[in-house]
N, C-alpha and C positions, 0 to 999 in steps of 0.2 A: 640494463634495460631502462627508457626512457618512458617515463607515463604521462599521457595529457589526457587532460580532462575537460572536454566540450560540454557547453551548460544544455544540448540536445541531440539526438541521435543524427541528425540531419546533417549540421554544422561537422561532428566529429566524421561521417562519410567525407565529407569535403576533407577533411586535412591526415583522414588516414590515406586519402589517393593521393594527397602531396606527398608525405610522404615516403610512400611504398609501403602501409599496413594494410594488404589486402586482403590478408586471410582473418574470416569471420569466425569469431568463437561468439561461447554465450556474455552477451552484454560489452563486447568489445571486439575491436578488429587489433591486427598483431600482424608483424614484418618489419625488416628493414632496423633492428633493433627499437623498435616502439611498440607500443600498446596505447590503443586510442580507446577511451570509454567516456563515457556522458552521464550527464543529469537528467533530472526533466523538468529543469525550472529549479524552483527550490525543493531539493529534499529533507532540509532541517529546516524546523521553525523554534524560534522563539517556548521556550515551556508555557505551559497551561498555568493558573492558579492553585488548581487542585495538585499539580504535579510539586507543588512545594509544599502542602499540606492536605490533608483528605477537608479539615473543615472548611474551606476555599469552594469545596463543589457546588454546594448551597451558598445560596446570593444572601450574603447577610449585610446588611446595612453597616451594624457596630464593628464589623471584621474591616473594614475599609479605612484608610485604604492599606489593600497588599503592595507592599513594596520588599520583593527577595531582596534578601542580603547580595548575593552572586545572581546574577541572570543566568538560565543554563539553557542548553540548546536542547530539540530531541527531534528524531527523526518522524515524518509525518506517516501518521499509519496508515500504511496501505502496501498492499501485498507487492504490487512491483516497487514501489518504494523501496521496499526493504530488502526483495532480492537485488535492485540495481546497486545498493550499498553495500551490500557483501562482498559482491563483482572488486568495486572500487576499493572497499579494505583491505581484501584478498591481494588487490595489485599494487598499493600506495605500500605493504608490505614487503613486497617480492621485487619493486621498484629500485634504481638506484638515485633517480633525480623525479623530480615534478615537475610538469611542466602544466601552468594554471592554466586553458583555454576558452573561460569563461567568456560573457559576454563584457566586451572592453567600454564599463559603465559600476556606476555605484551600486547598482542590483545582482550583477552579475559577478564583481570583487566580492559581493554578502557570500552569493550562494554559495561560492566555491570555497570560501573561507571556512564557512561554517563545517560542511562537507568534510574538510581536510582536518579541521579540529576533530567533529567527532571522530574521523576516522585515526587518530591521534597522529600526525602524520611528522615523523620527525625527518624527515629527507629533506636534502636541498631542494627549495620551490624557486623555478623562473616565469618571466608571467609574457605571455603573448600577446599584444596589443596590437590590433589592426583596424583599418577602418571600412574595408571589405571581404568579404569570400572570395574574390578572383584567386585563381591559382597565382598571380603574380603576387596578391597580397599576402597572399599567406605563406610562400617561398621569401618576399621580402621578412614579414614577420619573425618567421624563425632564423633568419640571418641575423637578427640584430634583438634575440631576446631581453630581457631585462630583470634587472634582482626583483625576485617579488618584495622586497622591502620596500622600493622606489612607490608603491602602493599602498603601503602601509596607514595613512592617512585616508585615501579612500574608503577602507576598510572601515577604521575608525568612525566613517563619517556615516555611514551605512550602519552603521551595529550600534549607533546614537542614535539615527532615526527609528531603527526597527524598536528598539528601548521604551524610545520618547515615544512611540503610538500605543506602545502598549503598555506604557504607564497610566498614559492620559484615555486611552481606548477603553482598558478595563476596567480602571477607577471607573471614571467620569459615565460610563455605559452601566454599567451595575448601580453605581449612587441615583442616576436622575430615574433609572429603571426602578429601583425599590420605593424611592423616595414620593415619585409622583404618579408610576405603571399600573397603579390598582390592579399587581397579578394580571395585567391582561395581555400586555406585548411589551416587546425591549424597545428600550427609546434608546439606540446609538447614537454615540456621541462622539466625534472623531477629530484629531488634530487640522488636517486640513479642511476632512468633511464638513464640519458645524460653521465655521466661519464662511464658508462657501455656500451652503445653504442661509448662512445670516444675509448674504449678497442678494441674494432670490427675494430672501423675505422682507428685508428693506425695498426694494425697487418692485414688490407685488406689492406693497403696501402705498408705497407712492402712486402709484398707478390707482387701487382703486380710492386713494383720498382725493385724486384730481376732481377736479371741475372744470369741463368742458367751458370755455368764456368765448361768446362770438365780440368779432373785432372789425373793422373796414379799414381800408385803405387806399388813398387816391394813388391814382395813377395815371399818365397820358400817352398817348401816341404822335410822336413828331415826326415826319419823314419816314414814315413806316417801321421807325422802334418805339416802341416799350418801352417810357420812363417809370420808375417809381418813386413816389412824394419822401423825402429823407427827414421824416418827422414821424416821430410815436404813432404806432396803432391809433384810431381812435376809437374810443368805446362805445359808441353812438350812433344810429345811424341818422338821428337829427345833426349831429354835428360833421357825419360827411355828404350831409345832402348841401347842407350850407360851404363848406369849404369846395363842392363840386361847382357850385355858381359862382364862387369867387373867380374859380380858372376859366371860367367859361369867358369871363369879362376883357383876361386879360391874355397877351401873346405869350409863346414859350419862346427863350432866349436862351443860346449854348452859350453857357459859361467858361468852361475849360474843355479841351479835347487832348487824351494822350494815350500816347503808343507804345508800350512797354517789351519789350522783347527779355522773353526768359526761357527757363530750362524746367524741364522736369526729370527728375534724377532716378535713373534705374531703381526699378525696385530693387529688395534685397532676397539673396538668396534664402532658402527655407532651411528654418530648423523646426522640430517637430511641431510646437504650436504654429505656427505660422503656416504649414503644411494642415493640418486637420481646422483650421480656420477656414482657409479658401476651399478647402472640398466640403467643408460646412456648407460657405455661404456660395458654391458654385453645382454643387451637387446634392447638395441637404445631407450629405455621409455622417453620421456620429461619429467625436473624436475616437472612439474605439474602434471601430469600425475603420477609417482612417488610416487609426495605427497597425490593424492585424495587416490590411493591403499593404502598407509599407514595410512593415517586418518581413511578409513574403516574398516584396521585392530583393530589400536586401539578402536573404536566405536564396534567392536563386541567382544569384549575383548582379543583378540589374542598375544598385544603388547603392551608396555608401551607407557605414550605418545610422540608423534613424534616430533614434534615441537622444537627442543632441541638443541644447538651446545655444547655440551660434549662428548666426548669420555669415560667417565668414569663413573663408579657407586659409590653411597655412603657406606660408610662401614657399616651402616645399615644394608643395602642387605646382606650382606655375609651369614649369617644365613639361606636365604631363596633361594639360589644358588642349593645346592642339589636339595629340591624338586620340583624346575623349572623343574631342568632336568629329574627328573625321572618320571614327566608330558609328557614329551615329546618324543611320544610313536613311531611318524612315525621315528625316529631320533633314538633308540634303540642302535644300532650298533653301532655305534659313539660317546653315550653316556656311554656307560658300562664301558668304562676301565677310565673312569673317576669319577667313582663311587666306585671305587676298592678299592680308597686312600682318605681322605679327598683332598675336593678341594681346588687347590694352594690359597693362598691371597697375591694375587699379587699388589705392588704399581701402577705399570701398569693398573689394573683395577679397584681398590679400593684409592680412593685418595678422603676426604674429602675436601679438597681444591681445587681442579679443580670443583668441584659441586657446581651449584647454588640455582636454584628454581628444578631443574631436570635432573634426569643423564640419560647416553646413553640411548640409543633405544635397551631393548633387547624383548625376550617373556615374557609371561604371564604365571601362571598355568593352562589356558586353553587352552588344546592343539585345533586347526583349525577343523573346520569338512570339510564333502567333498563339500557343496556346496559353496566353496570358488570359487572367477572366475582364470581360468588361470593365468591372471597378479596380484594378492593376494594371488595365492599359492606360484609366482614368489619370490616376495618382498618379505614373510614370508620366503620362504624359504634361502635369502639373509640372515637375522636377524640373524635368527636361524643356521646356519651353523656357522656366523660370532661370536656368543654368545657361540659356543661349542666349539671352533678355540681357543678363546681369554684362556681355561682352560688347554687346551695340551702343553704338553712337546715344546721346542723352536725347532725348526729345525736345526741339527748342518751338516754344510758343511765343503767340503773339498777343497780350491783353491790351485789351483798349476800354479806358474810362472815360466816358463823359456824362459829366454836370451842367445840368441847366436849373431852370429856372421861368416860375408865371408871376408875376408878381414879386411877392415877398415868398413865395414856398419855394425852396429848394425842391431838384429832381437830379436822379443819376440812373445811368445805367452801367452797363459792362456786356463785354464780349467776348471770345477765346476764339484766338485760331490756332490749329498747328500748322506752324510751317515746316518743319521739318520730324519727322514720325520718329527717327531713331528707332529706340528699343520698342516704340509702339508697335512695330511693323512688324513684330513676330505674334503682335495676340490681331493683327488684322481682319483675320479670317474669322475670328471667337462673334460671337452673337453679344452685344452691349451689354452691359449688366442692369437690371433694374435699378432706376435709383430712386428713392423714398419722395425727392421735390421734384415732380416732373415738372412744376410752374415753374420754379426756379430754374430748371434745365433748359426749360422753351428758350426761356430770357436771354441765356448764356449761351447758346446754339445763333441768336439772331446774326445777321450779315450786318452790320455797322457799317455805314457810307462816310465818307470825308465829310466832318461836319470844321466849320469854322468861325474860333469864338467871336460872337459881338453878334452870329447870326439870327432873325427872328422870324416868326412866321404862323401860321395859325396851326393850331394843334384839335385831339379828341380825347377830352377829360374823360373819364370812368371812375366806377366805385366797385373796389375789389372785395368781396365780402370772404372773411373765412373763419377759421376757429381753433383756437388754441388746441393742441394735442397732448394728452399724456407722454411720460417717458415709454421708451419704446418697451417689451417685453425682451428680457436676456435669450439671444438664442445662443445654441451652443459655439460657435464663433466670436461672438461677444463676451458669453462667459469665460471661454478658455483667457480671452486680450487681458479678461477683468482678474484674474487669476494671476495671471503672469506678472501684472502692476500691483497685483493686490486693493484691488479694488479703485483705484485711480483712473482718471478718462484720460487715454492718452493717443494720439492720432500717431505725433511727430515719432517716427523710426530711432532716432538717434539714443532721447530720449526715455522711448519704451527699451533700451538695449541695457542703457544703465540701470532702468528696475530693476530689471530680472534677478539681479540678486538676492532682492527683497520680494515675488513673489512668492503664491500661495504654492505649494506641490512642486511637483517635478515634474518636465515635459512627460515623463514617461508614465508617472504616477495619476495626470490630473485626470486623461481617460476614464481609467478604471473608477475615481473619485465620483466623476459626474452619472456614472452607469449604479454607485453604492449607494447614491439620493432614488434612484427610481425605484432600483429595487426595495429600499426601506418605504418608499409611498410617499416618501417627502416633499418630491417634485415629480411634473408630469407634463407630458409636451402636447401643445394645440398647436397642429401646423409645426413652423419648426420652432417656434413659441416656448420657452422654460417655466410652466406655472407651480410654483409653491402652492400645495394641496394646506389645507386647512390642518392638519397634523402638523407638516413643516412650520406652518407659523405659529402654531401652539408651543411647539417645544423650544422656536427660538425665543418666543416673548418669557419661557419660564425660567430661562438662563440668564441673571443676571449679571452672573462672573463679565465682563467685557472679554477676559485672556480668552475666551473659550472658543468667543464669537468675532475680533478683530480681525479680519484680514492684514491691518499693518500689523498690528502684535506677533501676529504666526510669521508674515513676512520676516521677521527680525529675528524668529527662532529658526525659519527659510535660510538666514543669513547667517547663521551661528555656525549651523552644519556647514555651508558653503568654508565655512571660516576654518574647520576642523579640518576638509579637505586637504586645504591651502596649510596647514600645521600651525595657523594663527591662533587656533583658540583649541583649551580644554577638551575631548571628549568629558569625564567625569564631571568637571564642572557646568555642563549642557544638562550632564542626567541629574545633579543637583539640583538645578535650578528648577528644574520638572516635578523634581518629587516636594520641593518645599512650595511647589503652587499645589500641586497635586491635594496635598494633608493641607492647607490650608484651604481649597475647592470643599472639602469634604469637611470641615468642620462646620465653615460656614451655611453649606445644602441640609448636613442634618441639625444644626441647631435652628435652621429657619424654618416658615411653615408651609405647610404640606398641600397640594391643589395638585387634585389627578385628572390628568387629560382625556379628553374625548378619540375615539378610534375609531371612528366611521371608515376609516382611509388605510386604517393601518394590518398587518396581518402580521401571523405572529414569522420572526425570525429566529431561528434559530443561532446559538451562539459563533460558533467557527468552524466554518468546514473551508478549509484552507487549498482553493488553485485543484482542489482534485476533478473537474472536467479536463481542465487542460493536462493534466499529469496521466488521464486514460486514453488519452487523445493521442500521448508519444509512446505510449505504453510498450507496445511491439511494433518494434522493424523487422523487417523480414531475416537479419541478420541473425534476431535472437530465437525463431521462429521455428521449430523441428519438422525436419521432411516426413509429411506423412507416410515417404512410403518404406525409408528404410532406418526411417527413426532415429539413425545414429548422427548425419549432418546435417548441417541449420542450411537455409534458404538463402539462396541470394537475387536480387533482384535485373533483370538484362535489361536490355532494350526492345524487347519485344514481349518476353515472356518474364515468369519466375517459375527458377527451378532449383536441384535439389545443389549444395557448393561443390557435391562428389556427383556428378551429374552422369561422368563416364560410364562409372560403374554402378548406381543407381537408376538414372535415367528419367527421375518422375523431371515432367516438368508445365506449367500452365500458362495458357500466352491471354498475355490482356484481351485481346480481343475473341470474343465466343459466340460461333452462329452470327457473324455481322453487328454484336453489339463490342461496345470497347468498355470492360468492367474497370470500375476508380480502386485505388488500392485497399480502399474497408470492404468493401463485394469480394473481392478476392482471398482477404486475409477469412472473412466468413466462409468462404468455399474450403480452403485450408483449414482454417481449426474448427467450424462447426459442420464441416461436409457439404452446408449448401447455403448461398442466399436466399436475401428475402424475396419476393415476388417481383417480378422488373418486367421492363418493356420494352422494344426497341429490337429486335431480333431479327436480323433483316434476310440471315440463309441458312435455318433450318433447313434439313431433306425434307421434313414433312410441314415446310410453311410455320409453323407456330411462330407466333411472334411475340408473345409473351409466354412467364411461367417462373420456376426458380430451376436454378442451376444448383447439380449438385455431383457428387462422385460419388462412383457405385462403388460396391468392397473392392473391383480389380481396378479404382482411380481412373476410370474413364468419364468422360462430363458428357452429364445427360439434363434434358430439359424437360421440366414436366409441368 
């Protein structure tokens, strides 16, 4: 018997129908010579401090820092936790091979690893890597399995990071908490966390050190454009009331006139920042938020998977490009004239060297249905525009500069046209996007007429008043770019590609990072606005260390891991270098002196309560779920209804829809194991009209509304 192990109940349905493991036991389906079972996420973590000694449970200053000899793993307490481990021991046991089905990523090589250790798992493991749920994908996938050795480095690199946070996490979190906490709340302190909140705190600090400075500047009108004087602000408004009479005296004369014809180059396909960016700044979404809609995509097979920082596809793809697109039925229009020619193969989007375990984020060949929610038709529709964008003709534009000239002052303007819209032509229809210099937009928008140099003529001088502005505030779209550079301002695409090695987190990780500053009180959003609360800037100005607080410094431990991946560098020598900052962080914070923070902002946190929302959230499928009515076989879920798996001879069975309402599967699974939902509404063919009430089952399971 063959065993695979899905890192969720969801994913593991999908590849026992591939398959043929269709009969539902507890905590696994079974056929076809397999057994398919799941996770729920992570089900081992990292040990506790206490778990290597009882004096560790108290937060003692002089104990610091704990650094175990061995790291050891243990399973996260909690009751399905721990039956779904049994399940999986019980079958890694009775098994003849393993087959990893994890999620094909650094988090998802952790969990299953971990998993497989404790469950001491000495059988042959192969590893399944795909980049979609399509049943094509995952039929290719198991055609062409791989030694789980080929991963072994991934692992590696994963079981370094989880290490290095919680070297640096529980040290560094327990010393600044005793050291400075006055017993009153924990000051967390975190590998990526702190330096990213130093980001906030640096650029809320510039912001309110500014000073507002008003400035003027001439400007004229010749032939119905818009010159501006090509000289310094001036500081004065005595010296542009003077400099406004100078031009008065004299003609304006075109100096140069020219006509530049250029390109603007496809944007690039999305990988996960780049994706939770533009629904930032197009839809105000949180990178988290972002990311759960794109997981769902992916999860209902919509999208490849997301998780990903490449911009690129492998040349593999290129073959399978067409019929993406002519899958993609709501998208027609857009799609046809690209269908006309073969599709370009562009280095730009085909580069086996930019790919590593996974290329960009594009669709699937299964086009979306309608019951997609709003912000999933949103994202999809993001992908999907971006993935037709990347195949059309370049944009060619037309700039025109001219300089003139009143006197002795220089003046210039400029202008844009497109002449040819290219890949513009699929965001046509989109509403413009706000932009920050609407003056400077007017300017750039003007119609520019044949001017001809030596020409002269009489002009209308103006005095343009305005005022210096502060740096803008971090929103989350900025922050995520400022992450991924590690702190660097970088426009140019090319160039932000080669950071990435060196930025802060991980597309997947930096999410959940910027959600563990609000929750700690650190940071707080006005509008889509990132403000550092007065706690956050306390606790960064109290940290001296630089290591703790550099976004390049962590970038370059960013880059260490990347390197471990790759088999270039040490794991052990990464966890070295951590623990001899580590005892040296901690000698330095207690031999120094002691200044305890103000808490106006802050509440107290508790220490670790580890993913357990999301772990009750997968908790029961209806697979593992007992028929109330003959107790002996689990549930399985139709198309219409859920009913008993022995249905024949049983017979219970419950259909989503009741009295004209359509129950979601948590109302349902509460009818099922608590007898009745909560209070609802919407009931549109009761016999006796009710249209609200709870639903529930009498002793002989029939559904009644009360």
């Amino acid at each position: 018997m063959k065993l695979c192990i899905a890192e969720k109940p969801s994913v593991a349905r999908d590849i026992a129908k591939v398959l043929g493991a269709t009969v539902p036991k507890q905590g696994y389906m079974e056929g076809n010579g397999y057994c398919v079972t799941w996770t729920f996420g992570h089900l081992c973590t990292l040990k506790e401090p206490h778990d290597y000694g009882p004096q560790y449970k108290s937060w003692n200053l002089f104990l610091l820092p704990i650094i175990p000899a061995n790291f050891g793993i243990k399973l996260i307490p909690n009751k399905g936790v721990e039956n779904q481990f049994k399940v999986i021991e019980r079958l890694v046991g009775e098994c003849d091979e393993v087959i990893n089905c994890g999620d094909a990523g650094q988090e998802g090589e952790l969990i299953q690893r971990w998993v497989l250790q404790k469950a001491k798992c000495n059988k042959p493991i192969q590893r399944l890597w795909i980049s979609s749920l399509t049943e094509e994908a995952i039929k290719e996938g198991f055609a062409s399995l791989k030694p789980a050795e080929d991963y072994k480095n991934l692992y590696l690199a994963g079981n370094a990071r989880a290490i290095g946070d919680w070297l640096l996490g529980i040290n560094a979190t327990r010393l600044f908490t005793k050291k400075f906490g006055g017993n009153k709340a924990v000051l967390s302190i975190g590998r990526v966390q702190t330096p990213t909140l130093a980001m906030l705190v640096q650029r809320q600090k510039e912001i309110d050190a500014f000073t507002t400075e008003e400035y003027w500047e001439l400007k004229t009108k010749y032939r119905d454009v818009i010159f501006n004087a090509a000289i310094d602000r001036l500081k004065t408004l005595d010296r542009a009331e003077k400099g406004l009479e100078y031009l008065k005296q004299n003609p304006f004369e075109i100096v140069s006139f020219e006509i530049k014809e250029g390109k603007e180059k496809n944007p690039r396909l999305f990988d996960l920042t780049g994706l939770q960016v533009e629904a930032n700044k197009k839809y105000g979404y949180s990178a988290e938020n972002t990311l759960n809609y794109i997981q769902s995509l992916y999860e209902k097979k919509h999208v490849t998977y997301p998780r990903v920082d490449t911009t690129y596809l492998s040349e593999s793809l290129y073959p399978k490009i067409e019929g993406i697109l002519r899958k993609m039925y709501f998208y027609q229009e857009l799609v046809a004239p690209l269908l006309e020619a073969p599709i370009p193969k562009s280095k730009a989007v085909f580069d086996d060297a930019k790919v590593t375990d996974h290329h960009a984020i594009i669709p699937t060949e299964v086009p979306p249905s309608q019951n997609l929610s709003r912000e999933e038709k949103l994202i999809y529709d993001l992908v999907a525009k971006r993935f037709i964008a990347v195949f059309y003709p370049e944009c060619k534009i037309s700039n025109t500069l001219v300089e003139g000239q009143v006197g002795t002052i220089p003046f210039k303007t400029s202008g844009r046209q497109v002449l040819e819209p290219g890949w513009r032509a699929v965001y046509s229809k989109e509403p413009k996007e706000e932009s920050t210099d609407k003056e400077k937009d007017k300017e750039e928008e003007q119609t520019i007429p044949e001017f001809i140099v030596g020409e002269t003529g009489p002009h209308d001088p103006m005095i343009h008043q305005g005022k210096t502005t502060p740096p803008k505030p971090y929103t989350e779209a900025t922050l995520l770019r400022a992450m991924e550079t590690a702190g660097k301002q970088v426009e140019d695409e090319e160039l932000r590609e080669m950071l990435k090695n060196n930025g802060i987190g991980r597309p997947s990780t930096r999410a959940n990072i910027i959600e563990t500053l609000f929750k700690r009180k650190y940071i707080e959003k006005k509008r889509k606005n990132l403000i550092a609360t007065q706690t956050g800037i306390q606790l960064i100005d109290m940290i001296e260390d630089e290591l703790l607080k550099s976004p390049e410094l962590t970038g370059e431990w960013e880059s260490k891991l990347r390197r471990i991946e790759k088999g270039e560098y040490e794991a052990n020598q990464f966890k070295e270098e951590l623990i001899q900052m580590v005892t040296e962080l901690t000698k330095k914070v207690v031999d120094g002196k002691g200044k305890v923070i103000s808490y106006e902002e802050v509440v107290e946190v508790k220490e670790k309560k580890k993913r357990e929302p999301s772990i009750k959230k997968e908790l029961q499928s209806w697979e593992e779920t007992k028929c109330p009515k003959c107790k002996e076989h689990h549930l399985m879920k139709g198309k219409t209804a859920v009913g008993c798996s022995d249905f024949k001879n049983c017979g219970f069975k419950v259909s989503f829809e009741i009295f004209g309402k359509k129950l979601s599967d948590k109302q349902l699974m509460d009818l099922v194991l608590k007898g009745k939902t909560s209070k609802l509404k919407g009931f549109t063919s009761h016999p006796e009209s009710l249209t609200e009430g709870v639903v529930s089952l009498s002793p002989e399971l029939s559904i009644l509304l009360t």
